[in-house]
C-alpha positions in Angstrom: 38.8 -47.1 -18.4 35.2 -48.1 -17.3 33.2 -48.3 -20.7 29.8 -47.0 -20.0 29.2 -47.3 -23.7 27.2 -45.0 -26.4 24.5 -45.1 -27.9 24.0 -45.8 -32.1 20.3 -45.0 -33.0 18.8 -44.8 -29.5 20.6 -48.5 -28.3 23.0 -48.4 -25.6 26.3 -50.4 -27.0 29.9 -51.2 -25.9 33.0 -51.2 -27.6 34.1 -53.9 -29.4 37.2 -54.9 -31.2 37.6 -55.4 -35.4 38.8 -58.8 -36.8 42.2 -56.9 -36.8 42.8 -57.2 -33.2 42.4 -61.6 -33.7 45.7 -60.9 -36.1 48.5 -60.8 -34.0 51.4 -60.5 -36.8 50.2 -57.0 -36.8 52.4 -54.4 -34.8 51.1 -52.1 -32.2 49.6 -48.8 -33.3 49.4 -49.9 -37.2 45.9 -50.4 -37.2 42.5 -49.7 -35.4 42.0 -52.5 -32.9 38.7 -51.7 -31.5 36.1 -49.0 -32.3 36.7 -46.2 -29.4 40.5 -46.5 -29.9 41.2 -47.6 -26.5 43.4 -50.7 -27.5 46.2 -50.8 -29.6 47.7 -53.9 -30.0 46.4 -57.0 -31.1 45.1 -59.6 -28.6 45.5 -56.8 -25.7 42.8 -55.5 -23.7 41.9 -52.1 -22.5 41.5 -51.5 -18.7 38.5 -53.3 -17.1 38.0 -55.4 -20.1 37.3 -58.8 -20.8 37.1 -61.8 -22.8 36.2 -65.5 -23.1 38.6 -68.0 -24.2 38.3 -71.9 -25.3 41.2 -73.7 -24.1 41.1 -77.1 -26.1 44.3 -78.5 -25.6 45.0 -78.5 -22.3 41.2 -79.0 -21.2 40.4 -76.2 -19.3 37.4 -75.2 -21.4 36.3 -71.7 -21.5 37.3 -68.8 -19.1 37.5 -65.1 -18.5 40.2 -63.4 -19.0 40.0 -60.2 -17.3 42.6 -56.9 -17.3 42.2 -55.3 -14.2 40.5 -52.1 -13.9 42.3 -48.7 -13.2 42.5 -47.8 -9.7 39.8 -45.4 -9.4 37.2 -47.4 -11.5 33.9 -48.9 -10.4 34.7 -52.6 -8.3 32.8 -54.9 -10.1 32.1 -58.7 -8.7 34.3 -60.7 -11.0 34.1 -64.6 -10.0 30.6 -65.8 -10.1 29.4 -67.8 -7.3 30.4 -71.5 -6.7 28.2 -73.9 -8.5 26.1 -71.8 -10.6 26.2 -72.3 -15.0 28.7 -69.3 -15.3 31.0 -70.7 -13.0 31.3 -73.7 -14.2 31.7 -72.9 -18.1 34.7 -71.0 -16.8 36.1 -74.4 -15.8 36.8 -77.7 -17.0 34.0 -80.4 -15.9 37.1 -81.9 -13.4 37.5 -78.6 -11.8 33.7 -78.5 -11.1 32.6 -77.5 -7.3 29.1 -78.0 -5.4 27.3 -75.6 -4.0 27.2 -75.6 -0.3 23.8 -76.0 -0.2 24.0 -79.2 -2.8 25.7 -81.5 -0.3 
């Protein structure tokens, strides 16, 4: 599934999930996880999706979680480039790199 989203009063939006899908004691298929009815299980995500995650305890720091996109979906660039703000939030500072062009 590529979401190309909808649009609610003239405003292009995507789908999102309901605090349901952050409850996983609930079973699969007892519940609506996300508003277009793509997911259904808690804590999963549909095809192509995505979501950020802050890893205290082991020190990672936020990353991306990503669920790969169907076959026949738009290819989308998913690691940002080496050095640059989004790449490092998606890494503790130990696993920081320099740009090429920094050393």
């Amino acid at each position: 599934m590529d979401d190309q989203g909808y649009q609610i009063n003239g405003v292009k939006v995507s789908d999102f999930v309901y605090p349901s899908w952050f409850e996983g004691f609930r079973e699969p298929g007892s519940t609506q996880f996300d508003h277009r009815k793509h997911i259904n299980a808690p804590l999963k995500l549909a095809p192509g999706g995505y979501c950020s995650v802050l890893d205290i305890p082991s020190g990672l720091g936020w990353y991306q979680v990503n669920e790969p996109a169907p076959e026949n979906a738009r290819i989308r660039k998913l690691e940002p480039s080496i050095g640059t703000r989004r790449e490092r939030r998606m890494r503790s500072r130990q696993q920081w790199r320099r740009r090429v062009s920094d050393r």
